[in-house]
N, C-alpha and C positions, 0 to 999 in steps of 0.2 A: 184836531181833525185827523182821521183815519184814513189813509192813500193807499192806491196800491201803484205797485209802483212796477217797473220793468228789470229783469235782472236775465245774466246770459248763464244757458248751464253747462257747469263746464263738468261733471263727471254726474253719475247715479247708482244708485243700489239699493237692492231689494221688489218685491214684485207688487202689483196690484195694491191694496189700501196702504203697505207699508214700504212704496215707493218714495226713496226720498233724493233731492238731488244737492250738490254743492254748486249752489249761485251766487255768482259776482253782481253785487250792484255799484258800479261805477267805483272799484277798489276795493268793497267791503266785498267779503264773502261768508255768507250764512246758508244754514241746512234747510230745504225747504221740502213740505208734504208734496207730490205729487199726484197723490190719487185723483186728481178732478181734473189731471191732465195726463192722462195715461198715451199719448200720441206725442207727447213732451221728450224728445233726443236733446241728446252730448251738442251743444252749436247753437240749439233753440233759442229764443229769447220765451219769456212769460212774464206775464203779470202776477203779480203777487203781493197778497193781500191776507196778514196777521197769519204770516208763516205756511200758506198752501198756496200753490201756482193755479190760478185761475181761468185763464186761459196763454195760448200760445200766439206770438204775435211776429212778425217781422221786424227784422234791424231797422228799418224805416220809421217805424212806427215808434219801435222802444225810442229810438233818438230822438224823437219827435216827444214823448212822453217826458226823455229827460231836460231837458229845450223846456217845457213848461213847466215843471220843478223849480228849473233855474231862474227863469223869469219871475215865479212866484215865491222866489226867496225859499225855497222848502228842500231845494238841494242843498243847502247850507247843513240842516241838520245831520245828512247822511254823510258829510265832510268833519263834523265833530264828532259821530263815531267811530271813524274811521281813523282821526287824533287819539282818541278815549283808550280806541280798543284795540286798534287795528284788525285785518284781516284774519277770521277764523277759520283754519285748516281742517 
């Protein structure tokens, strides 16, 4: 099954279609597309879904999105790449 999941960003660069930001999800950190949230800031939380941020969302929400992860066992996964790989710079 295909999630999207919530992640905070914590830096960006580049403009417009090849906007891209470096987002933490919960320790991991991956590169992700920005263009379909071009209103998306350095603090933001997003949703994202097969590496593009699809919308913008509140801390509330994201914590709330993580909270049903966990409970449905699927935060687990994001915790063995985070063993696997660790955090990418």
């Amino acid at each position: 099954m295909c999630l999207a999941i919530p992640g905070k960003i914590l830096s960006t660069v580049g403009v417009d279609i090849e906007r891209t930001a470096r987002v933490d999800f919960g320790g991991i950190v991956r590169e992700v597309n920005l263009a379909y949230t071009p209103e998306a800031r350095v603090g933001n939380y997003v949703i994202v879904h097969v590496g593009m941020a699809i919308s913008v969302v509140d801390e509330e929400e994201a914590k709330r999105v993580f909270s049903y992860l966990e409970e449905m066992g699927e935060f687990g996964e994001l915790a063995e790449l985070r063993a696997d790989e660790g955090p990418k710079q």
